[in-house]
N, CA, C and O atoms as CSV, one atom per row, in Angstrom:
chain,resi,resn,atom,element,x,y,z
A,1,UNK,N,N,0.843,-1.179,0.000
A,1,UNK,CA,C,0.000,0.000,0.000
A,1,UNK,C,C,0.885,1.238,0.000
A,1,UNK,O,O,1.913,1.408,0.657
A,2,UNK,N,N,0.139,2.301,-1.093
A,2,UNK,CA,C,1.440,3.521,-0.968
A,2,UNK,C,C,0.284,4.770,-0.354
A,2,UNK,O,O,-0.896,4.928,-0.668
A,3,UNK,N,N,1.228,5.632,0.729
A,3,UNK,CA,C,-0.185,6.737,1.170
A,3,UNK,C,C,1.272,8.091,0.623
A,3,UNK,O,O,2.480,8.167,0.400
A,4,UNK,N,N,0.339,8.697,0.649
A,4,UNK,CA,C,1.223,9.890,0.446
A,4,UNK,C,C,1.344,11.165,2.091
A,4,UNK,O,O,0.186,11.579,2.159
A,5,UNK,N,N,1.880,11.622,2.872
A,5,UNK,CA,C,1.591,12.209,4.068
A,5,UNK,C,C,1.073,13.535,3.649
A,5,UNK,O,O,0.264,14.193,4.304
A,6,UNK,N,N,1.690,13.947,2.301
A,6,UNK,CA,C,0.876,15.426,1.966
A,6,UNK,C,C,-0.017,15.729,1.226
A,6,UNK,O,O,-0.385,16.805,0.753
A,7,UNK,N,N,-0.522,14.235,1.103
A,7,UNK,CA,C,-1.688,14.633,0.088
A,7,UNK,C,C,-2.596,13.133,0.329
A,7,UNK,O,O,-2.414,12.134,-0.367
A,8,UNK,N,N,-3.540,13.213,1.399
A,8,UNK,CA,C,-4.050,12.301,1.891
A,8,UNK,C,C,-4.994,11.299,1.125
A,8,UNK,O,O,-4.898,10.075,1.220
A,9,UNK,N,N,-5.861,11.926,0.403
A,9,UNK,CA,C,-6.992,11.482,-0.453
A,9,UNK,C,C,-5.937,10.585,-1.625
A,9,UNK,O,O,-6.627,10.050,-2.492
A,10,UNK,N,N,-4.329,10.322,-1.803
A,10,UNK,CA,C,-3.463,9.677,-2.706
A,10,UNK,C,C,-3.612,8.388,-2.164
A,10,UNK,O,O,-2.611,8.359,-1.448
A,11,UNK,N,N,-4.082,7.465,-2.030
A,11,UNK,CA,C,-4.174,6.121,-1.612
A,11,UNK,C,C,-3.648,5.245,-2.860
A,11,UNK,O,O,-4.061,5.656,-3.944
A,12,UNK,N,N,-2.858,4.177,-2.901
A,12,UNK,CA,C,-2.778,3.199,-3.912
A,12,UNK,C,C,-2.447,1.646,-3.718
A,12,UNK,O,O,-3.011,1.249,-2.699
A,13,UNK,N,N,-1.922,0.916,-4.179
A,13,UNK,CA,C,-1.272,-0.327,-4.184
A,13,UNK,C,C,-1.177,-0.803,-5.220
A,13,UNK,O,O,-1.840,-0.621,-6.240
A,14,UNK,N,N,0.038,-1.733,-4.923
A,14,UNK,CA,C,0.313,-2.571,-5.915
A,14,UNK,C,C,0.692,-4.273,-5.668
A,14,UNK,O,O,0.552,-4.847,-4.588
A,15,UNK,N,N,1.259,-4.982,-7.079
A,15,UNK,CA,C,1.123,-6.434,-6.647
A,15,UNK,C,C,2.593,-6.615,-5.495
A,15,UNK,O,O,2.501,-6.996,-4.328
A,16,UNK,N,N,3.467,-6.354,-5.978
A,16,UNK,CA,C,4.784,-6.308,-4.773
A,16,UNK,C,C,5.473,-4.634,-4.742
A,16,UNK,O,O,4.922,-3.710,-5.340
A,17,UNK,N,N,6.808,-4.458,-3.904
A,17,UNK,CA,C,7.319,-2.964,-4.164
A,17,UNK,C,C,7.139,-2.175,-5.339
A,17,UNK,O,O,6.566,-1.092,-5.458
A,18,UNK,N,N,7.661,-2.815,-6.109
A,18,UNK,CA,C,7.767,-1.935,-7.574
A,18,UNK,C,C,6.744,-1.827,-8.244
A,18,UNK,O,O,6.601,-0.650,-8.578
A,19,UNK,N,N,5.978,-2.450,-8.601
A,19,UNK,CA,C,4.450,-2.153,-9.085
A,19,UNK,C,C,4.004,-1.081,-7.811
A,19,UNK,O,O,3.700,0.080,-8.086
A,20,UNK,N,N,3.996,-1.494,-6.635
A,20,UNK,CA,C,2.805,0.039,-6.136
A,20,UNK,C,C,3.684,1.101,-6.640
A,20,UNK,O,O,2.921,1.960,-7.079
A,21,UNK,N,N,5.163,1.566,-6.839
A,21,UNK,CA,C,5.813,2.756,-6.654
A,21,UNK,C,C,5.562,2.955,-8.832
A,21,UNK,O,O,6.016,3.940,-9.415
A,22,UNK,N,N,5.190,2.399,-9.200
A,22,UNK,CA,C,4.559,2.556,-10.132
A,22,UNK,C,C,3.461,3.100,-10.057
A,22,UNK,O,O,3.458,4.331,-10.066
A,23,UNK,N,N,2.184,2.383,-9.960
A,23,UNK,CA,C,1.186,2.792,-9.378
A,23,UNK,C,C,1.291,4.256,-8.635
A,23,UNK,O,O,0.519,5.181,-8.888
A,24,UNK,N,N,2.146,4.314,-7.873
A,24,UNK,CA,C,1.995,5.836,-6.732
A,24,UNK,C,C,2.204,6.845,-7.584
A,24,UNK,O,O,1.590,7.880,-7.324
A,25,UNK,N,N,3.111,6.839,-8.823
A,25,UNK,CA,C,3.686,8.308,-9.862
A,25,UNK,C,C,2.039,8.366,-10.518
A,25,UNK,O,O,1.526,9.472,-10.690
A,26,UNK,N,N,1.366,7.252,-10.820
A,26,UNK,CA,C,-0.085,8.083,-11.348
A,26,UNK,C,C,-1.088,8.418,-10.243
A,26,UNK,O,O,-1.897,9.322,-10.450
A,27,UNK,N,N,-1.092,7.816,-9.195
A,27,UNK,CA,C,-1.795,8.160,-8.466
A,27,UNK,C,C,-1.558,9.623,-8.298
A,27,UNK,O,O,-2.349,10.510,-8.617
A,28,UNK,N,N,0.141,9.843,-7.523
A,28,UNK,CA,C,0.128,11.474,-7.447
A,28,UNK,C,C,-0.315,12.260,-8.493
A,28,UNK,O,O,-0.915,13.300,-8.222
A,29,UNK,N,N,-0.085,11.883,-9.860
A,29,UNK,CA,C,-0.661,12.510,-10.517
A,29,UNK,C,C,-2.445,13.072,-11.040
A,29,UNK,O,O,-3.096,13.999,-11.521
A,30,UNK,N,N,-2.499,11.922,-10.589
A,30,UNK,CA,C,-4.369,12.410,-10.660
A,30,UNK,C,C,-4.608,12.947,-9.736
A,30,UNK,O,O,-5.273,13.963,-9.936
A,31,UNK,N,N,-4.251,12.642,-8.229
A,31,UNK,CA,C,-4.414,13.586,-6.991
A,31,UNK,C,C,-3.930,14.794,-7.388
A,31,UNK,O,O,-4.916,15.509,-7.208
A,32,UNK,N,N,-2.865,15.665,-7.907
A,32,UNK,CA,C,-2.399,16.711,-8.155
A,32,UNK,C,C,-3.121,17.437,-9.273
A,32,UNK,O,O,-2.978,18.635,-9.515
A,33,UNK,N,N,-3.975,16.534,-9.987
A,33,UNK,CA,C,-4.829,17.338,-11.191
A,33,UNK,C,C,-6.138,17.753,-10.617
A,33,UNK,O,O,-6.864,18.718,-10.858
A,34,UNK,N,N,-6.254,16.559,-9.627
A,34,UNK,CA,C,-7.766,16.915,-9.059
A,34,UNK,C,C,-7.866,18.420,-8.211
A,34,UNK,O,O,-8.815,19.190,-8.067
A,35,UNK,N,N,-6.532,18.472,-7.750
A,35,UNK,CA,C,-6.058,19.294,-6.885
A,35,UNK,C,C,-6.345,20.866,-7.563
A,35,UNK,O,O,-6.992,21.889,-7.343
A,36,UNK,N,N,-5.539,20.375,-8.379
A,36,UNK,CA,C,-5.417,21.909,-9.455
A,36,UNK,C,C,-7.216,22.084,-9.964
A,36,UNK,O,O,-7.903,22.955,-9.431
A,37,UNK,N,N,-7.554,21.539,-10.581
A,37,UNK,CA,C,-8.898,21.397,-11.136
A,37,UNK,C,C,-9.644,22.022,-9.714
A,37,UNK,O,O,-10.359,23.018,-9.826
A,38,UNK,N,N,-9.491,21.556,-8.744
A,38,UNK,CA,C,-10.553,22.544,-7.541
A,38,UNK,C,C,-9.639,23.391,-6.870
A,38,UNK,O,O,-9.928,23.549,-5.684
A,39,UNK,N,N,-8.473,24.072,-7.317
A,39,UNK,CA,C,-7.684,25.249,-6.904
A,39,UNK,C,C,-7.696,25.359,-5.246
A,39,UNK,O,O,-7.824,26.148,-4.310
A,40,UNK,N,N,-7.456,23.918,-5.609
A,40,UNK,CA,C,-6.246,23.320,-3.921
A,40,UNK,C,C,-5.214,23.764,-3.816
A,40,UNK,O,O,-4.849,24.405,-4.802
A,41,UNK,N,N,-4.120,23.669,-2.513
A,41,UNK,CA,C,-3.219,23.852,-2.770
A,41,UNK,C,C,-2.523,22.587,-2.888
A,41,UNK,O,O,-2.981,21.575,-2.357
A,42,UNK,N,N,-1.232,22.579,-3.682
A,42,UNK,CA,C,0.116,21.708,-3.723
A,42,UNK,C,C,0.824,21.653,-3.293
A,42,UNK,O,O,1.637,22.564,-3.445
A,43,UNK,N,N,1.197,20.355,-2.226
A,43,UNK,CA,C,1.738,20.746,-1.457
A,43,UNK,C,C,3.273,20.433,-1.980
A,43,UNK,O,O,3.318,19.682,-2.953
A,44,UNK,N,N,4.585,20.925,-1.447
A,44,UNK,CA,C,5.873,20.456,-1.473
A,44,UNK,C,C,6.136,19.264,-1.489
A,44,UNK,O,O,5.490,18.647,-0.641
A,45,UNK,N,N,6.864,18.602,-2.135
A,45,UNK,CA,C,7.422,17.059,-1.853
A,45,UNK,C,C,7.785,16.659,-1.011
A,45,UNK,O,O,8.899,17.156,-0.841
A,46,UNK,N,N,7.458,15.687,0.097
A,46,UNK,CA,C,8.471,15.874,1.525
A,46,UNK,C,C,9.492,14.800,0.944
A,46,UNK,O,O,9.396,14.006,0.009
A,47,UNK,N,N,10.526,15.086,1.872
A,47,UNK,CA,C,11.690,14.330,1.670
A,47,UNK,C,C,11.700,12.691,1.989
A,47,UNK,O,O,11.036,12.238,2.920
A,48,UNK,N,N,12.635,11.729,1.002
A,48,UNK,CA,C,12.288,10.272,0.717
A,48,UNK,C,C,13.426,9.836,1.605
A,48,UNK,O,O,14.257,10.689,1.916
A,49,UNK,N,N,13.546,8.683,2.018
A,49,UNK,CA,C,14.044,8.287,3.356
A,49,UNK,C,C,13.377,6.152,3.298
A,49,UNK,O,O,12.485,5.535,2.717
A,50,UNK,N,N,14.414,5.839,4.205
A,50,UNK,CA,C,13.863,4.688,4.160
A,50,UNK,C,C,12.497,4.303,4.457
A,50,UNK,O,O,11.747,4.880,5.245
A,51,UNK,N,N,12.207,3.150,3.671
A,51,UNK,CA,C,10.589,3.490,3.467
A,51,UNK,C,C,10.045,4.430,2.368
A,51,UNK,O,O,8.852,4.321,2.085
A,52,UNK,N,N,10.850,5.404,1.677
A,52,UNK,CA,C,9.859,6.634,1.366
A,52,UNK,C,C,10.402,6.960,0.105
A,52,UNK,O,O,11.214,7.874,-0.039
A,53,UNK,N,N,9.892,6.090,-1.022
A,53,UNK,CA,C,10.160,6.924,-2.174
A,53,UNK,C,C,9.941,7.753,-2.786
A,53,UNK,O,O,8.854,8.205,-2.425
A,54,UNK,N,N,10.417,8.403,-3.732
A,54,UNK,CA,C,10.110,9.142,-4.760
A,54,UNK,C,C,9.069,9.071,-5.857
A,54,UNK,O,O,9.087,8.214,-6.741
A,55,UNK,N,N,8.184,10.000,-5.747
A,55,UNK,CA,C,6.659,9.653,-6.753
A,55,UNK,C,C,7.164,10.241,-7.938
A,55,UNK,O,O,6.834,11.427,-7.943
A,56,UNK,N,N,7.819,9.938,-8.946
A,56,UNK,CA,C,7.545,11.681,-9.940
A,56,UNK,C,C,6.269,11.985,-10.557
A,56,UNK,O,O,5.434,11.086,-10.655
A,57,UNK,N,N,6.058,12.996,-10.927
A,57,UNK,CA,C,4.977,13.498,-11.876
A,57,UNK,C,C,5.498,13.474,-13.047
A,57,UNK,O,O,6.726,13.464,-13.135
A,58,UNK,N,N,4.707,13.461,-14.187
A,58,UNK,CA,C,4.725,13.425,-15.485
A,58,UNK,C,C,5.271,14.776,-15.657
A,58,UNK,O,O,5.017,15.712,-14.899
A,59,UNK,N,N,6.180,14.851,-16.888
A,59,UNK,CA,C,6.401,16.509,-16.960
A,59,UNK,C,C,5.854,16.799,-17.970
A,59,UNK,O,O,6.537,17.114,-18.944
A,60,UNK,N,N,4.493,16.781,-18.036
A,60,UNK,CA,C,3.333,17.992,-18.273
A,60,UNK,C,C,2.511,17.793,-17.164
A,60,UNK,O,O,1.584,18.589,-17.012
A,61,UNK,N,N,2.663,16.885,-16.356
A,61,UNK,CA,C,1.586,17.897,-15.222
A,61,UNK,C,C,2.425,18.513,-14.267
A,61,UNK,O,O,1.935,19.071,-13.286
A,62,UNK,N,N,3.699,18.460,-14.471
A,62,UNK,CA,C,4.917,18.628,-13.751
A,62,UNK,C,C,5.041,20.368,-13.804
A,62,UNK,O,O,5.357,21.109,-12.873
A,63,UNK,N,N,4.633,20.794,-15.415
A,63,UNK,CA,C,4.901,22.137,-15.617
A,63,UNK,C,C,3.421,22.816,-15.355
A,63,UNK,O,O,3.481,23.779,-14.591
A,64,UNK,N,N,2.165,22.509,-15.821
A,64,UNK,CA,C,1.273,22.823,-15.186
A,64,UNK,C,C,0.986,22.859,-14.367
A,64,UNK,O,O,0.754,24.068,-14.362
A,65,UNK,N,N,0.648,22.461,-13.158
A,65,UNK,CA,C,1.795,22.548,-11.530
A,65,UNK,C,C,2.566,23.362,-11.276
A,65,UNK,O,O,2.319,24.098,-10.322
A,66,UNK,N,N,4.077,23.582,-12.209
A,66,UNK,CA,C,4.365,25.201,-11.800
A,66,UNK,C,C,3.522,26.126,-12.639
A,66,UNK,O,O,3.410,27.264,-12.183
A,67,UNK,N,N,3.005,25.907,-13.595
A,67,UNK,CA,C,2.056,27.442,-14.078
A,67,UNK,C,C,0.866,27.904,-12.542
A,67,UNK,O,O,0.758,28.947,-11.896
A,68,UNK,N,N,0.023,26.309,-12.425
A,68,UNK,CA,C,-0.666,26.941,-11.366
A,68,UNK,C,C,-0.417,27.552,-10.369
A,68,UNK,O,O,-1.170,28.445,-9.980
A,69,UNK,N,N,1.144,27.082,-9.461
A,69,UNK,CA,C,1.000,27.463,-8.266
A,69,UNK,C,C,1.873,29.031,-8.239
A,69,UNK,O,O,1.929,29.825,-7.300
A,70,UNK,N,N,2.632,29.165,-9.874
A,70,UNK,CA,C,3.243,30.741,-9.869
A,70,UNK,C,C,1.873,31.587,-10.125
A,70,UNK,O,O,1.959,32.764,-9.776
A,71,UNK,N,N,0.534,31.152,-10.716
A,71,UNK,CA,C,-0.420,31.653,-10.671
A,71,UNK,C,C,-1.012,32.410,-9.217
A,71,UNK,O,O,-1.317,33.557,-8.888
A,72,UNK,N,N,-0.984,31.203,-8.637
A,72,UNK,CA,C,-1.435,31.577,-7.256
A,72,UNK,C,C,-0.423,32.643,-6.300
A,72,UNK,O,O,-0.900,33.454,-5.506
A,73,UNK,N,N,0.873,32.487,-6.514
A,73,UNK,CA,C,1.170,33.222,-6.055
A,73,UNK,C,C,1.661,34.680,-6.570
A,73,UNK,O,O,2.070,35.632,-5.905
A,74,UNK,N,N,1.522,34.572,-7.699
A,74,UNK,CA,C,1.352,36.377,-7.729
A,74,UNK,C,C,-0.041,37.235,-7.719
A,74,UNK,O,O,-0.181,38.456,-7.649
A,75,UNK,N,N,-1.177,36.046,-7.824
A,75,UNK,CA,C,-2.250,36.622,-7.266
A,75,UNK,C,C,-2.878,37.202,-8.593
A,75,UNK,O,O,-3.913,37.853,-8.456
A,76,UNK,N,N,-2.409,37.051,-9.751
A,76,UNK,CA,C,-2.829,37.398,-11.144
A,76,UNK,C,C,-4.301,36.231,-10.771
A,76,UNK,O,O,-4.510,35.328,-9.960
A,77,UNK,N,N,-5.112,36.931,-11.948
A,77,UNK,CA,C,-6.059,35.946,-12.473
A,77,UNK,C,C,-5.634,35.073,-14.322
A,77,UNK,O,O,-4.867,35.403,-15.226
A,78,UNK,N,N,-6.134,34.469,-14.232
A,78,UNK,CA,C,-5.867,33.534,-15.790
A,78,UNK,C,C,-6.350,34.808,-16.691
A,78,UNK,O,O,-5.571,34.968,-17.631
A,79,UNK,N,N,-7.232,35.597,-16.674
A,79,UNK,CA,C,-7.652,36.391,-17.275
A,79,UNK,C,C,-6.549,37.175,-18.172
A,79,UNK,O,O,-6.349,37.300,-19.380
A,80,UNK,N,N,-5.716,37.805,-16.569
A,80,UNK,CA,C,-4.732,38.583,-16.713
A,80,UNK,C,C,-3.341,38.849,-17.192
A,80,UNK,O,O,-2.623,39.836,-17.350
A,81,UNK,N,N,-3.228,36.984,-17.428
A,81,UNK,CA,C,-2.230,36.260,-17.885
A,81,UNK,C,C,-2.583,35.868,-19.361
A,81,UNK,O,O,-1.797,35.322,-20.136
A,82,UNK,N,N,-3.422,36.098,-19.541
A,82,UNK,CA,C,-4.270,35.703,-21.216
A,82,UNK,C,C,-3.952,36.931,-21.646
A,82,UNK,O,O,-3.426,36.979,-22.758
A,83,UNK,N,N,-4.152,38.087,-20.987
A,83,UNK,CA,C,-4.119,39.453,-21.886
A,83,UNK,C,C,-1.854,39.704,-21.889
A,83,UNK,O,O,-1.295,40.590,-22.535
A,84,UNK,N,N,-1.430,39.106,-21.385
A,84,UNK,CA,C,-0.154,38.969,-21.237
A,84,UNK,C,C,0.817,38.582,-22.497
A,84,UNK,O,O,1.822,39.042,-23.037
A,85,UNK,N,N,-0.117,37.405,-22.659
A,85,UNK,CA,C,-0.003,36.373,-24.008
A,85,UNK,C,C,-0.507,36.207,-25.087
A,85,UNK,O,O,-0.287,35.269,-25.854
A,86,UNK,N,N,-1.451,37.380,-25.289
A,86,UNK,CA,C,-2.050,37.710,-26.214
A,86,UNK,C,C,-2.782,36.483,-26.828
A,86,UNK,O,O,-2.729,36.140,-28.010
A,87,UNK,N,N,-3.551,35.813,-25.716
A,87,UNK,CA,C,-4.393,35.095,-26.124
A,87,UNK,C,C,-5.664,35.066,-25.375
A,87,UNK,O,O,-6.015,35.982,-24.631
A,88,UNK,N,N,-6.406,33.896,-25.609
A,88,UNK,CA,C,-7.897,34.295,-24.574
A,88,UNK,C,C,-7.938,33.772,-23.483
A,88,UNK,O,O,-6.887,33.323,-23.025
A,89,UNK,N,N,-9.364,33.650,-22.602
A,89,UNK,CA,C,-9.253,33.210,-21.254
A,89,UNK,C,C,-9.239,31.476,-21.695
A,89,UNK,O,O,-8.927,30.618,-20.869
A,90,UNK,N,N,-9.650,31.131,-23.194
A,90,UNK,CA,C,-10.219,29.812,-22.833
A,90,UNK,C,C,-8.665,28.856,-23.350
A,90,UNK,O,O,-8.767,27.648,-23.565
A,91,UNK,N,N,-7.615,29.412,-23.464
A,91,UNK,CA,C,-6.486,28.723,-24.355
A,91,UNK,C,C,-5.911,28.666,-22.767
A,91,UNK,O,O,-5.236,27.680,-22.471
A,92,UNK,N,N,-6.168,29.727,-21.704
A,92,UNK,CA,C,-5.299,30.130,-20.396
A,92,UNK,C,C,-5.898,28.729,-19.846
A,92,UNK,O,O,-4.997,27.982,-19.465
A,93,UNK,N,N,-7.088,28.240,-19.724
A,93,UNK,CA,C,-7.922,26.991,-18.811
A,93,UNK,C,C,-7.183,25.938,-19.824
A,93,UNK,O,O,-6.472,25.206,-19.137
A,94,UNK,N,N,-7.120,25.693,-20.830
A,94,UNK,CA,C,-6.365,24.758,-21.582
A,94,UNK,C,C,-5.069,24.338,-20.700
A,94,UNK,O,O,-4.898,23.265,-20.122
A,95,UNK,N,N,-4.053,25.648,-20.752
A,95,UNK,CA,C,-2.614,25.580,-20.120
A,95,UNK,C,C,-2.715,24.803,-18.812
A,95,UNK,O,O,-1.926,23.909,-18.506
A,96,UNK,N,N,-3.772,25.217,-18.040
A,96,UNK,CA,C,-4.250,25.081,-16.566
A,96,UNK,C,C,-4.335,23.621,-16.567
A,96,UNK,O,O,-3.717,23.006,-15.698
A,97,UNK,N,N,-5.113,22.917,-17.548
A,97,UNK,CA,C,-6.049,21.517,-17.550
A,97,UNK,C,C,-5.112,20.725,-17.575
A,97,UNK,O,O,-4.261,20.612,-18.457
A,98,UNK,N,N,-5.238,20.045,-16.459
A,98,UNK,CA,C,-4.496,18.535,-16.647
A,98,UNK,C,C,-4.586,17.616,-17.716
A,98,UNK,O,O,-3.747,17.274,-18.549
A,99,UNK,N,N,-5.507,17.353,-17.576
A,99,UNK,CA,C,-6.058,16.996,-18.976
A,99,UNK,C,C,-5.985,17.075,-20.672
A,99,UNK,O,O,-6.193,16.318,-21.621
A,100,UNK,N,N,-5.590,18.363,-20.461
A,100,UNK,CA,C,-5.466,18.838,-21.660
A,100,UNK,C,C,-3.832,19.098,-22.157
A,100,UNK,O,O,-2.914,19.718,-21.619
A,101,UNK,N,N,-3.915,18.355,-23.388
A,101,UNK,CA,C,-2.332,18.245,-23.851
A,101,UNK,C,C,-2.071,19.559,-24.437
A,101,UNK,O,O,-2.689,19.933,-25.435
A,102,UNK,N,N,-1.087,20.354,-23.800
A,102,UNK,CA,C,-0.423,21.877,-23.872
A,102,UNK,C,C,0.818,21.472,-24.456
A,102,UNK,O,O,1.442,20.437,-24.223
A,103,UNK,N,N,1.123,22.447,-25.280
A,103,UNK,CA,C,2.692,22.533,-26.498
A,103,UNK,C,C,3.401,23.270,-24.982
A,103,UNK,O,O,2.963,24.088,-24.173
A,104,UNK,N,N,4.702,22.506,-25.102
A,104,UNK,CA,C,5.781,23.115,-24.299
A,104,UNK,C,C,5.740,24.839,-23.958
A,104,UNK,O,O,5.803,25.511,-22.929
A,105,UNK,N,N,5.624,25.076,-25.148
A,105,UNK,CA,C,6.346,26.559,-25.509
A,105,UNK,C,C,5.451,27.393,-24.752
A,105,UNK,O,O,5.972,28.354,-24.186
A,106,UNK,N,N,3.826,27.172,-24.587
A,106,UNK,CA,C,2.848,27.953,-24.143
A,106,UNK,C,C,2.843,28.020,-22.907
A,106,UNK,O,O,2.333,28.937,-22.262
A,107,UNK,N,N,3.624,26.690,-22.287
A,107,UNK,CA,C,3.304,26.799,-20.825
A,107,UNK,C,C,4.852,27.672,-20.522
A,107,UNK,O,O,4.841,28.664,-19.794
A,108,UNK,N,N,5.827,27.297,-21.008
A,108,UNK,CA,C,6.918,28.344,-20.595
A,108,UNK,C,C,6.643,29.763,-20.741
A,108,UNK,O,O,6.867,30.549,-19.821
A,109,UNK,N,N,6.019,30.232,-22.206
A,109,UNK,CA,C,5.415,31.328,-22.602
A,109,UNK,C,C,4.580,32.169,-21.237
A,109,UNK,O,O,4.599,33.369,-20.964
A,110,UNK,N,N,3.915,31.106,-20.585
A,110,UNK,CA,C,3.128,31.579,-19.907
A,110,UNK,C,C,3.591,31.744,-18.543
A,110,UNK,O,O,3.117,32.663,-17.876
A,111,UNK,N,N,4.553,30.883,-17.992
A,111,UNK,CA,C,5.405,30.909,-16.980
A,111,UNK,C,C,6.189,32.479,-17.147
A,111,UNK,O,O,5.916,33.373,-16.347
A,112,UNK,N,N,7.252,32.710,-18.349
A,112,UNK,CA,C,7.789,33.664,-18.199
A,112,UNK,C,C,6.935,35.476,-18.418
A,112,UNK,O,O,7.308,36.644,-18.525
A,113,UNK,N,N,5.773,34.778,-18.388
A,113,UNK,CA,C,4.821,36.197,-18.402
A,113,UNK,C,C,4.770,36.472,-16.567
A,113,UNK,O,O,4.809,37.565,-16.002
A,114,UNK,N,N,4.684,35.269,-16.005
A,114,UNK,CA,C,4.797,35.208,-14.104
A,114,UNK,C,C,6.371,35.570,-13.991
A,114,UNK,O,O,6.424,36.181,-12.924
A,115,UNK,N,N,7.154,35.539,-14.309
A,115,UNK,CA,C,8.538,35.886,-13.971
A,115,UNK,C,C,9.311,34.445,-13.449
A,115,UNK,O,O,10.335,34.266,-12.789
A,116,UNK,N,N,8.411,33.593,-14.010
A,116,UNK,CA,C,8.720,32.370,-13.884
A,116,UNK,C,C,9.587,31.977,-15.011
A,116,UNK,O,O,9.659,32.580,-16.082
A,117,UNK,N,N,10.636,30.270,-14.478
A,117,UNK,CA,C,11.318,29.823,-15.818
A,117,UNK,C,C,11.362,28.374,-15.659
A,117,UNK,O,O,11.860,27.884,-14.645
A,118,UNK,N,N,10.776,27.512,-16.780
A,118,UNK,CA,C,10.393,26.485,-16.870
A,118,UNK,C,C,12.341,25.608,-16.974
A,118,UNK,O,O,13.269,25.895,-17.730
A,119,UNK,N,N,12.257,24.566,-15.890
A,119,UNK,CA,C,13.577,24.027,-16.132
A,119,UNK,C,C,13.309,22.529,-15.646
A,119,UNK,O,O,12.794,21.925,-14.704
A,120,UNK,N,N,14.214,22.204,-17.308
A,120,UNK,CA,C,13.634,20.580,-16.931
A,120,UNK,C,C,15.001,19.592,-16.698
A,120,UNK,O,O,15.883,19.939,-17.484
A,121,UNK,N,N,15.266,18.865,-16.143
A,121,UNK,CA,C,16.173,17.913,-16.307
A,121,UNK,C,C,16.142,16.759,-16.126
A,121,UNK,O,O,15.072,16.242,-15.806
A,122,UNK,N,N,17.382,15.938,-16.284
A,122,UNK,CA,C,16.958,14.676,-15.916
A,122,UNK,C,C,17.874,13.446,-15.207
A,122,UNK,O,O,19.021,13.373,-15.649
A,123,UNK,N,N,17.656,12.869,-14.587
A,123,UNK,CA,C,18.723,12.116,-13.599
A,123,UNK,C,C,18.088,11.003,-13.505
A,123,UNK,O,O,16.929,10.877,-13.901
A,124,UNK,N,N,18.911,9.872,-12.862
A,124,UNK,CA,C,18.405,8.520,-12.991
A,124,UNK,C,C,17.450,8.255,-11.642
A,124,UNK,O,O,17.421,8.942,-10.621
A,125,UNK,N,N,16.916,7.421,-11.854
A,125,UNK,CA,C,15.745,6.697,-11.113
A,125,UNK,C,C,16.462,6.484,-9.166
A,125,UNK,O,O,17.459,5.843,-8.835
A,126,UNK,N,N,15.665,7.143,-8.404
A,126,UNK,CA,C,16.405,7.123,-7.278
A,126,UNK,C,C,15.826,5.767,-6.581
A,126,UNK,O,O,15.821,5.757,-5.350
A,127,UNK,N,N,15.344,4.642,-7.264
A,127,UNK,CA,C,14.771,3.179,-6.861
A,127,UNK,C,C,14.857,2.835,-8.166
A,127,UNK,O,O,14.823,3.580,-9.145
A,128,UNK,N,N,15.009,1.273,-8.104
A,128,UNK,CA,C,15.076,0.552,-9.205
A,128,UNK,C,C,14.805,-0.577,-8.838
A,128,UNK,O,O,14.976,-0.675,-7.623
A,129,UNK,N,N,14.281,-1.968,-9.542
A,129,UNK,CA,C,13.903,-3.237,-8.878
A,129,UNK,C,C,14.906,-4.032,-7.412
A,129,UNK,O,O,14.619,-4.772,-6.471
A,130,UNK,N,N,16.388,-3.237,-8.019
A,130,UNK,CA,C,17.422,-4.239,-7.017
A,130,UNK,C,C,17.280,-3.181,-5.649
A,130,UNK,O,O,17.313,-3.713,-4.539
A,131,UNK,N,N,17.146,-1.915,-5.726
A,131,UNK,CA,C,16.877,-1.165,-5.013
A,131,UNK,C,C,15.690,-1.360,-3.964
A,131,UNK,O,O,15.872,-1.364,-2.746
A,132,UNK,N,N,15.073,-1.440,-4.274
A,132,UNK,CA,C,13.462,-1.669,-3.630
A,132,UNK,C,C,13.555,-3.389,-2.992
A,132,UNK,O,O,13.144,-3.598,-1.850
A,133,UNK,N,N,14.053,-4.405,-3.733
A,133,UNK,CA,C,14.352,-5.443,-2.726
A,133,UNK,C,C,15.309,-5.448,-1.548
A,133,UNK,O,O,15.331,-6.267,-0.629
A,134,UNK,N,N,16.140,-4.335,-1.741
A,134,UNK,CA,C,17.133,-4.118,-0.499
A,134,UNK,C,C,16.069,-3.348,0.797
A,134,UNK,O,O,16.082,-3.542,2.013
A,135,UNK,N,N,15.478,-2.728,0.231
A,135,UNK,CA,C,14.361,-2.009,1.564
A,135,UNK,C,C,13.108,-2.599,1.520
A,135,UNK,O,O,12.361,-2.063,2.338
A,136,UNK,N,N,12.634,-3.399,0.955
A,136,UNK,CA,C,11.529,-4.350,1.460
A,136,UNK,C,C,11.481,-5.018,2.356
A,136,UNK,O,O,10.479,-5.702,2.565
């Protein structure tokens, strides 16, 4: 069984270790869309520790996630960020939507209208099958 401590309603499982920690990267992810979709907050990642892996998110809900929460905190409306980008309110709920598959460029576009900067990288898997049988 995988729970998440900062985001309670994330419940999952799987058939042994590695399948639930499978399982847990979509779970967080639908918990984090549902989240966004009712303009919850997100919370921080807490830190992984024995016992405690690493969920990732997909990176598009990874960057929508930072569009929302630089949203929230400068206190702009989507509105205001549409007239930024010279586009409308309904392309701004697009960017927003989990759901909805957004071109890279719009969500950075839209990040650097917040004074935000979209940065992606990439590093290897901090669990792996031989990994996860050593802490089982």
């Amino acid at each position: 069984m995988v729970t998440f401590p900062d985001v309670p309603e994330a419940i999952t499982q799987g058939a042994d270790v590695s399948d639930a920690l499978q399982q847990a990267a979509d779970c967080l992810a639908e918990a984090s869309a549902g989240r966004i979709r009712r303009q919850a907050c997100l919370p921080e990642a807490s830190p992984t520790g024995p016992d405690r892996y690493p969920a990732p998110l997909p990176a598009q809900t990874a960057a929508k996630a930072a569009l929302y929460l630089a949203i929230r905190q400068t206190g702009m409306t989507p509105v205001e960020i549409a007239a930024h980008l010279c586009c409308d309110e309904k392309e701004m709920r697009r960017l927003l939507d989990p759901r909805h598959t957004s071109k890279l460029s719009r969500l950075e576009a839209a990040l650097a209208a917040l004074g935000q900067q979209l940065v992606v990288g990439v590093q290897a898997k901090e669990w792996d099958e031989r990994n996860v049988a050593l802490h089982s």
